[in-house]
C-alpha positions as CSV (number, residue, x, y, z in Angstrom):
1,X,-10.0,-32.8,-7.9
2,X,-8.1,-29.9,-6.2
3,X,-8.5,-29.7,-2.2
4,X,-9.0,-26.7,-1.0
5,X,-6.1,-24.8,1.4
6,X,-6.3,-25.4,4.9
7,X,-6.1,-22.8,7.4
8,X,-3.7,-23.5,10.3
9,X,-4.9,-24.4,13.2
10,X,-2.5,-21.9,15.2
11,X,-4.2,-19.2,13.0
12,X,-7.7,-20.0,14.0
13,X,-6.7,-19.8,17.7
14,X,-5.8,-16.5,16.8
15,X,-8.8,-15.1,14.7
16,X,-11.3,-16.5,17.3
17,X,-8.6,-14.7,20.5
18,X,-9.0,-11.4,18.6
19,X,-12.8,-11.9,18.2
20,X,-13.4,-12.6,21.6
21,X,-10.9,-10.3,23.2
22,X,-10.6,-7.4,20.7
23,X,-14.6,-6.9,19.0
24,X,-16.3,-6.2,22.3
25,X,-13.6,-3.4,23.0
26,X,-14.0,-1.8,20.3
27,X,-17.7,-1.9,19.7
28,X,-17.6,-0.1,23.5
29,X,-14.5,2.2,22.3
30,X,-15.7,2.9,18.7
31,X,-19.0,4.2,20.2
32,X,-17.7,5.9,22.8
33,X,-15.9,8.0,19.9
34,X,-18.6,8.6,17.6
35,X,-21.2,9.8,20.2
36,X,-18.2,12.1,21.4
37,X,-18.1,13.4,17.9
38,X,-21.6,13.9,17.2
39,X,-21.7,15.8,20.6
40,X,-18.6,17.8,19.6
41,X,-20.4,18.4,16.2
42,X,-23.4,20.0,17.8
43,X,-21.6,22.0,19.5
44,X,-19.9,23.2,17.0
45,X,-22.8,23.5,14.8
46,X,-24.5,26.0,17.4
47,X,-21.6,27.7,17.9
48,X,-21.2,28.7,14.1
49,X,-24.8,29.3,14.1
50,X,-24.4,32.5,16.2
51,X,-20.9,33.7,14.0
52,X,-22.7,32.9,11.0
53,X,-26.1,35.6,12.5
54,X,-23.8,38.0,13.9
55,X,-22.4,38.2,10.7
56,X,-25.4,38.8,8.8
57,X,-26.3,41.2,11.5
58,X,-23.2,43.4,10.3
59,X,-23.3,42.4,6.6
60,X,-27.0,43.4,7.0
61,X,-26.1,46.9,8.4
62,X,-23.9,47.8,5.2
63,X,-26.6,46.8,3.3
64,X,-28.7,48.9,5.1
65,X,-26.2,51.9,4.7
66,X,-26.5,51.6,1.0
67,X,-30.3,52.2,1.2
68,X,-29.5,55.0,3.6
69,X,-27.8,57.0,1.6
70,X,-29.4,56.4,-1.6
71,X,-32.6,57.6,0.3
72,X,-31.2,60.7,2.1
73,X,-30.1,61.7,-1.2
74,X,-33.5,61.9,-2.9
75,X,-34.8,63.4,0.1
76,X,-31.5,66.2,0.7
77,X,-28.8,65.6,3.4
78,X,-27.0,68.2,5.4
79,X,-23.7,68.8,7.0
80,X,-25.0,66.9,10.0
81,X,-26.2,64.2,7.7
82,X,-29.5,64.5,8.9
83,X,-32.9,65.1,6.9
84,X,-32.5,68.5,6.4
85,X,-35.3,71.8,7.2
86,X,-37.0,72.2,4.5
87,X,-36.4,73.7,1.4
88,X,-32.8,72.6,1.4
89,X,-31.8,69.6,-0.7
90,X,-28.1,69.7,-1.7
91,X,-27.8,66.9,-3.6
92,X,-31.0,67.9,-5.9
93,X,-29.9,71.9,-6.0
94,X,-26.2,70.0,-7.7
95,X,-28.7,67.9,-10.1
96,X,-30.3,71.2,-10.9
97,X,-27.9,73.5,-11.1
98,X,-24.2,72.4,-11.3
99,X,-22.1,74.7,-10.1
100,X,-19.7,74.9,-8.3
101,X,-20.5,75.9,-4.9
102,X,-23.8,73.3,-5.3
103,X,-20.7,70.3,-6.1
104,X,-18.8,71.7,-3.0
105,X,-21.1,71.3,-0.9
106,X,-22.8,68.0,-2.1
107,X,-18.9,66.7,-2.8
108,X,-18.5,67.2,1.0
109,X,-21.6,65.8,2.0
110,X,-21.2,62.1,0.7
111,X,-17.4,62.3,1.6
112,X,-18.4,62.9,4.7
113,X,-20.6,59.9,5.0
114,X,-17.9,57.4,2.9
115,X,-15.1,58.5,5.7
116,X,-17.5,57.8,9.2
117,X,-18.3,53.9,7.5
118,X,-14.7,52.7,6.9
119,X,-14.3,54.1,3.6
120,X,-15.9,51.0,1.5
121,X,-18.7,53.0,-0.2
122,X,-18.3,54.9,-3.6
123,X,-20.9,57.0,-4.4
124,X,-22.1,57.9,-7.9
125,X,-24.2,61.0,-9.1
126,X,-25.1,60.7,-12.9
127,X,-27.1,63.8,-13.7
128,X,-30.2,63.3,-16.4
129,X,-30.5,67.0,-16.1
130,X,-27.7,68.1,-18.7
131,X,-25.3,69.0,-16.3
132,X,-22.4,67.0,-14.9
133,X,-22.1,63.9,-13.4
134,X,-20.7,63.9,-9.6
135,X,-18.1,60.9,-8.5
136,X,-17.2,60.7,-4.9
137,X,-14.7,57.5,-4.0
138,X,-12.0,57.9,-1.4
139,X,-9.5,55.4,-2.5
140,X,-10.2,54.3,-6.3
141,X,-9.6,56.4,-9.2
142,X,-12.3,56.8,-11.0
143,X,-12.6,56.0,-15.1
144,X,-13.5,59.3,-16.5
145,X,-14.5,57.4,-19.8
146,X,-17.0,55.2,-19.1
147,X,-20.6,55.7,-20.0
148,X,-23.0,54.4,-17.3
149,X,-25.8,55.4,-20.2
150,X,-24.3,52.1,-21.9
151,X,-25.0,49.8,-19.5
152,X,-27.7,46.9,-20.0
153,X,-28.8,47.7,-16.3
154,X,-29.0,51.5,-16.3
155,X,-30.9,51.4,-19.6
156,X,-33.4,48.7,-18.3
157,X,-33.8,50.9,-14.9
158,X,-34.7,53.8,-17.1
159,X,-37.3,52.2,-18.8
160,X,-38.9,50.6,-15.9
161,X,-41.2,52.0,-13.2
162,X,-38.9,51.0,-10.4
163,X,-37.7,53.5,-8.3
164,X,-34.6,51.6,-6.9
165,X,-32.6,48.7,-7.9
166,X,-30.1,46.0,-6.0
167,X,-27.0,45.0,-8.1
168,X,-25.5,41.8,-7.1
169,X,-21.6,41.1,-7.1
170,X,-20.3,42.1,-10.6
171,X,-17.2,45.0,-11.4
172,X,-17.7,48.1,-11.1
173,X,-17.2,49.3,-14.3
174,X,-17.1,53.2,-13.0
175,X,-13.6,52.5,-11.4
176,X,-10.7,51.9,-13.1
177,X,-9.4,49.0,-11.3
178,X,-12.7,47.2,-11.9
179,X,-13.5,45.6,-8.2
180,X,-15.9,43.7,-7.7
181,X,-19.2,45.5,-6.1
182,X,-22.1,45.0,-4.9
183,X,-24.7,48.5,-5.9
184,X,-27.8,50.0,-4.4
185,X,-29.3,52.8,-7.4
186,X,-32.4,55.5,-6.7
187,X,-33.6,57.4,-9.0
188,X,-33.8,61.2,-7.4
189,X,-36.8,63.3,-8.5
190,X,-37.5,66.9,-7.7
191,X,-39.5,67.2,-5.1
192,X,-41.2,70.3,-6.3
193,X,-42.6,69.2,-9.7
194,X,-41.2,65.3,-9.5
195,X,-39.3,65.5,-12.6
196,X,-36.3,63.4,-12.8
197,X,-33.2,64.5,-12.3
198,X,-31.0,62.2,-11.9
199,X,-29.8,58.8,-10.1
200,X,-27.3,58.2,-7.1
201,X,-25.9,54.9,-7.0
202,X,-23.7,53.9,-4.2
203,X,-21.5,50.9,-4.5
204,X,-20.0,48.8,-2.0
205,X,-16.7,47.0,-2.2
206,X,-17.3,43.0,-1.9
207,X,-14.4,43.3,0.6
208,X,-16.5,44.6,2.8
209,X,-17.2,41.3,3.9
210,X,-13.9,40.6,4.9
211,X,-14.1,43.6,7.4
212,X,-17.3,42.2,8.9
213,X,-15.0,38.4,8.9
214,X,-11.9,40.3,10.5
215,X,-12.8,38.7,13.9
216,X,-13.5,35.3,12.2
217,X,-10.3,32.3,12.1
218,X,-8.3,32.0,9.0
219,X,-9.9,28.5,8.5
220,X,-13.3,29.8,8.9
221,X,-13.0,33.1,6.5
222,X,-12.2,30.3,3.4
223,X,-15.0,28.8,4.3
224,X,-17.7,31.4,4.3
225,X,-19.8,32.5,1.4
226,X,-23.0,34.5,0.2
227,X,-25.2,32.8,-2.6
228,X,-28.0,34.8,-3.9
229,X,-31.8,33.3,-4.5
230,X,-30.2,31.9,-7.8
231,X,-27.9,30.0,-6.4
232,X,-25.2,31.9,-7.4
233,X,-22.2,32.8,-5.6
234,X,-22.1,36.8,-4.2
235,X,-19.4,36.5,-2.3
236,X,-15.9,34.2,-1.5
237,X,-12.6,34.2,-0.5
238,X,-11.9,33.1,-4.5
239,X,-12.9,36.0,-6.4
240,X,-13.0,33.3,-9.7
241,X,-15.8,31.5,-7.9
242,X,-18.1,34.8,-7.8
243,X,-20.9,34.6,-10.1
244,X,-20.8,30.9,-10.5
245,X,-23.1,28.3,-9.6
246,X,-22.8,27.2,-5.6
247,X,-23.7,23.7,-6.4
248,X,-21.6,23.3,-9.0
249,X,-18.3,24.2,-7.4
250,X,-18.4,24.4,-3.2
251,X,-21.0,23.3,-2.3
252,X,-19.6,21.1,1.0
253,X,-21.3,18.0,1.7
254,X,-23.1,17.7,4.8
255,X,-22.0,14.1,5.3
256,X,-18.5,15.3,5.4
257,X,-19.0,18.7,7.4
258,X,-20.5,20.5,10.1
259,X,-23.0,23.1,7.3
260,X,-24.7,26.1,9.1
261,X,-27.0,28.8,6.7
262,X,-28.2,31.9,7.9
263,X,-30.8,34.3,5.5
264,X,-30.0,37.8,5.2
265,X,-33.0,40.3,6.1
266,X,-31.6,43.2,3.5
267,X,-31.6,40.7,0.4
268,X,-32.2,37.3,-0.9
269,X,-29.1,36.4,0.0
270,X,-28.1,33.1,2.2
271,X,-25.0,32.5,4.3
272,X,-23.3,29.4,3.7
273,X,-20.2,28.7,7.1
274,X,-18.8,25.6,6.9
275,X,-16.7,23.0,8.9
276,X,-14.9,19.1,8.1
277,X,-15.9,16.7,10.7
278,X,-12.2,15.9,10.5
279,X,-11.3,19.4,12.0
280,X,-13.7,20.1,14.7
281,X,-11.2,19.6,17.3
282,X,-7.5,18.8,18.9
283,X,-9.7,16.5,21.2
284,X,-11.0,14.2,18.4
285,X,-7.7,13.3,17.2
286,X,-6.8,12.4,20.3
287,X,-9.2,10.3,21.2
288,X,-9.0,8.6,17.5
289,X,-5.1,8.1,18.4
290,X,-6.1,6.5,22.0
291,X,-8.6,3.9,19.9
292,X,-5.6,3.1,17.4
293,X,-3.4,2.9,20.2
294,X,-5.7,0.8,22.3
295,X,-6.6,-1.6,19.1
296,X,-2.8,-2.2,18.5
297,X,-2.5,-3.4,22.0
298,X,-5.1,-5.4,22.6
299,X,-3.8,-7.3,18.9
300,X,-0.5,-7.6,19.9
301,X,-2.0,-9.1,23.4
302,X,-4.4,-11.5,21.7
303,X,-1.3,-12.2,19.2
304,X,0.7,-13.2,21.6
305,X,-1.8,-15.3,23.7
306,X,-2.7,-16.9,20.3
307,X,0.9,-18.2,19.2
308,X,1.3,-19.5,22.8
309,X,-1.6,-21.5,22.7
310,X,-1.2,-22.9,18.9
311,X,2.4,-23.6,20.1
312,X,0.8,-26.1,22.9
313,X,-1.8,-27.1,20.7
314,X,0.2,-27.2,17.6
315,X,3.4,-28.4,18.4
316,X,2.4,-32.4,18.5
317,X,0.2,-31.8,15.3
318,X,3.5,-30.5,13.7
319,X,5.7,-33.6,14.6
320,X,2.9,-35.9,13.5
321,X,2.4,-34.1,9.8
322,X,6.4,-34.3,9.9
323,X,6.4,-38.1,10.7
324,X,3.9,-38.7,7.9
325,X,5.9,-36.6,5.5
326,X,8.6,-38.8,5.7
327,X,6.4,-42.1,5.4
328,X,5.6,-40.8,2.5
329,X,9.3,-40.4,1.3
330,X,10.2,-43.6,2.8
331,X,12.4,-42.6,5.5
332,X,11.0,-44.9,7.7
333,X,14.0,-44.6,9.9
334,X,13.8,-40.9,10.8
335,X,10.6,-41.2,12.4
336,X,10.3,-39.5,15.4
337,X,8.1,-40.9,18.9
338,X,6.0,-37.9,20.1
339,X,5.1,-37.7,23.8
340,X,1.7,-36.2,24.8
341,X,-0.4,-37.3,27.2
342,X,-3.7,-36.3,24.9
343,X,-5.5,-37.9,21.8
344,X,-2.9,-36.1,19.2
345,X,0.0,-39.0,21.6
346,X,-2.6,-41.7,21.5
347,X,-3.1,-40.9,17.4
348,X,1.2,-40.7,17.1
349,X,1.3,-44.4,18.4
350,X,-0.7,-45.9,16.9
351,X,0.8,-44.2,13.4
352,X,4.2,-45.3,14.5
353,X,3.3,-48.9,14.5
354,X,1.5,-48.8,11.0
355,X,4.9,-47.0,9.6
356,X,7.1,-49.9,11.2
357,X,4.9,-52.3,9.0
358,X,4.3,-50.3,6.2
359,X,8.3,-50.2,6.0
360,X,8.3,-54.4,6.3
361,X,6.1,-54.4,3.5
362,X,7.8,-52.1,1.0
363,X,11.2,-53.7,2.1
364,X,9.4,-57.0,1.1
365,X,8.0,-55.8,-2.4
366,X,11.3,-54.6,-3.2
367,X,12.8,-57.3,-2.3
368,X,10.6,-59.5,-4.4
369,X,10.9,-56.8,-7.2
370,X,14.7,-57.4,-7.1
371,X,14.1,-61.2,-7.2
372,X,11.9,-60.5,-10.1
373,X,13.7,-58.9,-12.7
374,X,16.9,-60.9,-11.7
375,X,14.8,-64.1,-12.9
376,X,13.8,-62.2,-15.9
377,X,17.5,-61.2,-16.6
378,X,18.5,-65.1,-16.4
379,X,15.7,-66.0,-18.3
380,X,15.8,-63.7,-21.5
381,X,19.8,-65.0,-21.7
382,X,18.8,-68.3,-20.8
383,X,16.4,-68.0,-24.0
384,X,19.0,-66.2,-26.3
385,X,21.7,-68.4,-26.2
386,X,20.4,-71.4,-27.8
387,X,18.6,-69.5,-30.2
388,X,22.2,-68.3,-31.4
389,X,23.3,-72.1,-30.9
390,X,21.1,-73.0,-32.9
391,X,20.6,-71.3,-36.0
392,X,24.5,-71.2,-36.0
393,X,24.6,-75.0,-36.1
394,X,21.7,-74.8,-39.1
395,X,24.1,-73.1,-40.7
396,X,26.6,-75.4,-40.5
397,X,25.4,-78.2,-41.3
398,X,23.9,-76.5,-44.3
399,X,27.5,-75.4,-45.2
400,X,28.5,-78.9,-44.6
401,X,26.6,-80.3,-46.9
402,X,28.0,-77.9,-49.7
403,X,31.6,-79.1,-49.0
404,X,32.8,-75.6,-48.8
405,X,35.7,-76.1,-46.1
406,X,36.6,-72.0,-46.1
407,X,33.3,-70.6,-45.1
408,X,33.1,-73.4,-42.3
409,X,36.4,-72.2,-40.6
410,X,34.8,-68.4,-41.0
411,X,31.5,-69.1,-39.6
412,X,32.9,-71.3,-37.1
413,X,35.3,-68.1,-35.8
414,X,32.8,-65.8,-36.1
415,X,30.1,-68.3,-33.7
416,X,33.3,-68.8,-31.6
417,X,33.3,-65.3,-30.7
418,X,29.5,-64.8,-30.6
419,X,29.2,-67.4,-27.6
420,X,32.0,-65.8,-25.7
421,X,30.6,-62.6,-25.9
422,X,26.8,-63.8,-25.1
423,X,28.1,-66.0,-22.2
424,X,30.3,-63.2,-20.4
425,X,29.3,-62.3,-17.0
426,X,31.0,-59.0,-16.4
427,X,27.7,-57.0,-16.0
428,X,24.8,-56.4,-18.4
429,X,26.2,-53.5,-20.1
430,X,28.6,-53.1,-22.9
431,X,30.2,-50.4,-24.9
432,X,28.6,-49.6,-28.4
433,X,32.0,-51.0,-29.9
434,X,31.7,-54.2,-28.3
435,X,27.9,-54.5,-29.7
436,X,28.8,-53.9,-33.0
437,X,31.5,-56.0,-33.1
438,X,29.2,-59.0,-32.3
439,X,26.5,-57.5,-35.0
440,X,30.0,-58.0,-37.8
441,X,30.4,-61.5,-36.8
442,X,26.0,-61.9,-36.6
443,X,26.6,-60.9,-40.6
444,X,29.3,-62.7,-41.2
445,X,27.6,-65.9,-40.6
446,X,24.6,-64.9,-42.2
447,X,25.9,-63.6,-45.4
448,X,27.8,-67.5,-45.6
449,X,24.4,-68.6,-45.6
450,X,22.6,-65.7,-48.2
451,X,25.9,-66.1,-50.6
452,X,27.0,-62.7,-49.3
453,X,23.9,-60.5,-50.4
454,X,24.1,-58.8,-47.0
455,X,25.7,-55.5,-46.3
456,X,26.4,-53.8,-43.6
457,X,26.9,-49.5,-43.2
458,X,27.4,-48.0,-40.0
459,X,27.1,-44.0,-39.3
460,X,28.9,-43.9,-36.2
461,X,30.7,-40.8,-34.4
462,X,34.0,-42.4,-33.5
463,X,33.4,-40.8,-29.7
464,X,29.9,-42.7,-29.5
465,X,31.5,-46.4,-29.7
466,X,32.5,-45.9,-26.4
467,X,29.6,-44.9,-24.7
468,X,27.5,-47.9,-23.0
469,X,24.7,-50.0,-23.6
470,X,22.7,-53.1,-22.2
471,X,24.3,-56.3,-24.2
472,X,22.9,-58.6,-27.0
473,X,20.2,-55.4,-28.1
474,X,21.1,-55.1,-31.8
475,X,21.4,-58.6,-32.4
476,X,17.5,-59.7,-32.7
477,X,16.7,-56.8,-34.4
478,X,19.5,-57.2,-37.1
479,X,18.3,-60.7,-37.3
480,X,14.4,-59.7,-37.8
481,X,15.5,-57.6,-40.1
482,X,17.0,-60.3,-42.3
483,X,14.2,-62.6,-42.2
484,X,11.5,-60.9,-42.2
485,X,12.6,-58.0,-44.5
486,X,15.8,-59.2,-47.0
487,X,15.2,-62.9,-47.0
488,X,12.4,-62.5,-49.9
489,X,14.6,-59.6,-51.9
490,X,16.1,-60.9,-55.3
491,X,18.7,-58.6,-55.0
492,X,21.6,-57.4,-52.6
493,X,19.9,-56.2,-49.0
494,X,21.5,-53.3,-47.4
495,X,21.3,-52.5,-43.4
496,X,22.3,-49.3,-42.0
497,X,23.2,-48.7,-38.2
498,X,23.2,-45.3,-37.7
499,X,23.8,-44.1,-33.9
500,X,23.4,-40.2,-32.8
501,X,23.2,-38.2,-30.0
502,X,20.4,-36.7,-28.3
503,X,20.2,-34.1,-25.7
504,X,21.2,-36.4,-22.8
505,X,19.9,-39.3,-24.9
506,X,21.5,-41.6,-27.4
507,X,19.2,-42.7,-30.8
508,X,20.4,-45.8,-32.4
509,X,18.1,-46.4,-35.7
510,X,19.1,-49.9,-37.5
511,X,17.1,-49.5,-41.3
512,X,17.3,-52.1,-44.4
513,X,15.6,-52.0,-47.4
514,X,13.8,-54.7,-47.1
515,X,10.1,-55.6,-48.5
516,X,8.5,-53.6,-45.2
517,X,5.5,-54.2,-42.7
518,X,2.2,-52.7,-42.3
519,X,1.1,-51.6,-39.0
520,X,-0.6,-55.0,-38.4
521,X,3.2,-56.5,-38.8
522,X,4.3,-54.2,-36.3
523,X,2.2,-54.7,-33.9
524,X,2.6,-58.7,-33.9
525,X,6.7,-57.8,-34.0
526,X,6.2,-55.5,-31.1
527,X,4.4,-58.7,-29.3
528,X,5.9,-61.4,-30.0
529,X,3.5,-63.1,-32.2
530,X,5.5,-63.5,-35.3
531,X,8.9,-65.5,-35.3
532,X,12.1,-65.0,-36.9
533,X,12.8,-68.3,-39.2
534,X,9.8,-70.2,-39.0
535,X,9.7,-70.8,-35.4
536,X,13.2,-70.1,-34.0
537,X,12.9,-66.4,-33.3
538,X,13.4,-64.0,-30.8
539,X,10.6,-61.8,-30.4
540,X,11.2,-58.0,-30.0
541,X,9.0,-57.5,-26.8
542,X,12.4,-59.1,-25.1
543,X,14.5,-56.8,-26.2
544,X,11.9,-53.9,-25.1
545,X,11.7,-55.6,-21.6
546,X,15.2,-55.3,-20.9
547,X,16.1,-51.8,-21.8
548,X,12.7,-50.7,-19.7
549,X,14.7,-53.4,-17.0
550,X,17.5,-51.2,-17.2
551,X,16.4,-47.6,-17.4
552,X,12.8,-46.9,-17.1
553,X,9.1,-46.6,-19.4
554,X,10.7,-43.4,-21.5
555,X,13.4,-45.5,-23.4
556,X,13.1,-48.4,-25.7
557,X,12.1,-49.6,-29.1
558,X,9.7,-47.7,-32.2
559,X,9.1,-49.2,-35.5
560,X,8.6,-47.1,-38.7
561,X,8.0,-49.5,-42.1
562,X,6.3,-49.1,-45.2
563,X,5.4,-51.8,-47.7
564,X,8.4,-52.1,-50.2
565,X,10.3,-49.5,-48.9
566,X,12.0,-50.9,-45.6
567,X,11.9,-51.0,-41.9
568,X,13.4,-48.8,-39.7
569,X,14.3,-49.5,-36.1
570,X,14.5,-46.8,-33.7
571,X,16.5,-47.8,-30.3
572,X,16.4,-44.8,-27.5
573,X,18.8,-45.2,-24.8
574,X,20.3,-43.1,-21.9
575,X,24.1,-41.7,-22.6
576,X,26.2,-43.8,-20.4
577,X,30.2,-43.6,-20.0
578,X,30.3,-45.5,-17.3
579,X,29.0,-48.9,-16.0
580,X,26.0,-49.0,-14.0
């Protein structure tokens, strides 16, 4: 089960310091701000409220113009751009009769009227009466080529009743620079028999609006715009946006802005002026700047007020969880006596005197551990040599009773040097060479007693024999594997010692072909519950006890064997070169 991470102490101190010191400050602070904003916002909300009417007021009075003149016109206009006496209509006597005194005069007329309102307005006489058509514009050129008769809107305001017409933004197609306009047409009828005679249509360029904004900040002009009842931008700063849908493109969200409208009284027509909260004023982002600046110094104050108090508080805890560390390590020794007159000092004592017996009691099981596996030691050599003693004098005797004189005086050399290599005391480890050595004169005395049907291979890197080992290993398992797996052969048994190294680790594997085990064999080899010549054996789990003695649970002893194809022995030991 996993524990879950524990949060310092010294950084609670400091979460619940800047809760208690910081969150009421800034509740008070934070609110402070936001009703200062929403009374800034109101503010500024009426005050683009009255740009956004006295806008319309002038955008209204263009709009107003356009009706003007178109209206005049049908009725006549004079030099003084009044209704005239009557009898005298201008503009119709041009539709009626086109020449060219009636254009002079009706030329000078309109220009007249374009000049007094800031030349914006172009003015367009197309005459249904067969004579010619009449274009006044003071500062586009007009397109002599294009066909007004063509038009969708023209054809449509012929065929209908209607007597006037309101164009929304769209280019005017009459000028050859194509601005964008916004047109007011009449048709003009005689006022003597009403016949038709022609229509004036007097188009207005969309700039116009930007004359009405001249007085209006750069910020604000971007963010002012006409939409018609269709939702459909008339006017904006982006002449790509005219024509498109407002809602689609910029419309601002109120959440995010300060959004005043204003209707138009000439048209449908709504103005849209516009703010960001984030903009309203220098005096918001100063007061934003005092609540960041305030906030970082109350954390750095309840910061430093924390760490003082976890150092007080924390400080003895520390030393404790450092005395236990090394309890746990067993550094008994480095434990250190901490002075505070609180429970954490009361806690350290008494923790103090269960490390000064924990340490008598680990020094005691070691102690007894030592003890231990010294007796074991003396015990498993105690056990070996008479078991070498005695099959060796078996032998012997057996010899003996064959008079052959020869093999005794071999055997005999070969037992002399067994004993005096099992009965050395110049520490339990060996070199390979010295092991195998003893194994040759093992064989020697067996094969005097199997008539030489032994034989011995060894696959051995010559750089390997020096390397070290824990005495007398090889021995019992050379010797099981005689009696248990060549004894019942009928002919010549062969064991191999092969040694090779591994990583850091050195494999000894000791085979023969001998007649095999099945796992239930093993497993009474591996316990010590068969013996080697009928009662007189040494049982492998010795052998396995000592090397785990010597170097630990990962080295020892595996048995591979298969009925009637061998045994093989597989010894894993550390690579030594020097003694222990």
């Amino acid at each position: 089960m996993k524990h879950a991470r524990l949060l310092p102490i010294k950084y609670k101190i400091m979460v619940i310091c800047i809760t208690v010191i910081i969150l009421p400050v800034l509740v008070m602070t934070i609110s402070s701000y936001y009703s200062s904003e929403r009374l800034l916002a109101q503010n500024y909300t009426n005050l683009l409220n009255d740009l956004a009417k006295q806008t319309n007021i002038r955008i209204d009075e263009f709009l107003k113009e356009i009706e003007k003149i178109t209206l005049l016109a049908s009725n006549g206009l004079s030099d003084n751009l009044s209704a005239t006496h009557e009898g005298s209509f201008p503009i119709q006597d041009f539709l009626r009769e086109g020449d060219e005194q009636n254009e002079i005069a009706a030329y000078n007329i309109l220009m007249n009227y374009i000049m007094m309102k800031d030349r914006v307005f172009s003015i367009y006489l197309y005459n249904l009466n067969g004579g010619q058509d009449l274009f006044v514009s003071p500062n586009q050129p007009i397109d002599p080529d294009f066909k007004v008769a063509n038009e969708l809107w023209f054809k449509k305001f012929m065929h209908d009743n209607d007597r006037t017409i309101t164009l929304t933004t769209r280019i005017d197609e009459q000028l050859e620079n194509k601005i964008l306009a916004v047109s007011h047409a009449r048709k003009i009828h005689d006022v003597a028999s009403g016949e038709l005679l022609g229509v004036i249509v007097v188009s207005i360029d969309i700039k116009f609006i930007e004359i009405v904004n001249r007085n209006l900040q750069e910020g604000l002009r971007s963010r002012f715009m006409i939409v018609d009842e269709n939702d459909k931008i008339v006017y904006n700063v982006d002449d790509r946006l005219i024509g498109t849908l407002f809602r689609d493109n910029v419309r601002p969200p109120e959440s995010l802005n300060v959004v005043v409208t204003s209707p138009l009284s000439q048209q449908k027509w709504t103005t849209y002026l516009y703010m960001p909260l984030d903009e309203l004023t220098a005096d918001g982002k100063i007061l934003g700047h005092n609540l960041v600046t305030l906030s970082i110094v109350l954390v750095l104050f309840a910061a430093i007020i924390s760490i003082f108090l976890s150092h007080v508080i924390t400080t003895p805890i520390k030393k404790l969880l450092r005395n236990i560390s090394l309890v746990e390590k067993g550094q008994f020794e480095q434990v250190e006596h901490i002075r505070s007159r609180d429970e954490i000092g009361h806690l350290s004592v008494r923790f103090n005197k269960m490390s000064h017996e924990l340490k008598r009691m680990v020094e005691r099981m070691q102690q007894e551990e030592i003890e231990k596996a010294k007796a074991e030691m003396r015990a498993l050599h105690d056990q070996i040599k008479p078991h070498f003693l005695y099959n060796t004098l078996g032998s012997v005797k057996w010899i003996a009773s064959m008079q052959q004189a020869d093999k005794i005086v071999e055997m005999t050399d070969a037992l002399i040097s067994m004993l005096r290599y099992a009965t050395r005391s110049d520490g339990t480890l060996v070199t390979i060479r010295e092991e195998i050595d003893n194994i040759a004169n093992y064989v020697t005395i067996q094969n005097v007693r199997y008539y030489d049907c032994i034989q011995m291979k060894y696959e051995i890197e010559d750089r390997l024999l020096d390397y070290r080992m824990p005495k007398m290993i090889l021995q019992p398992i050379v010797e099981n594997a005689i009696f248990h797996g060549l004894a019942e052969l009928e002919e010549d048994g062969v064991i191999t010692i092969r040694i090779q190294p591994r990583g850091r680790d050195i494999v000894i594997e000791v085979c023969d072909n001998g007649i095999g085990m099945d796992q239930h064999m093993i497993q009474n080899f591996m316990e010590d519950r068969l013996e080697a010549d009928k009662g007189t054996g040494i049982g492998l789990s010795n052998v396995q006890r000592r090397i785990q003695l010597h170097f630990g649970k990962p080295y020892g002893i595996q048995v591979a064997s298969r009925i009637g194809e061998g045994t093989t022995f597989t010894i894993l030991l550390p690579a030594i070169k020097e003694t222990l």
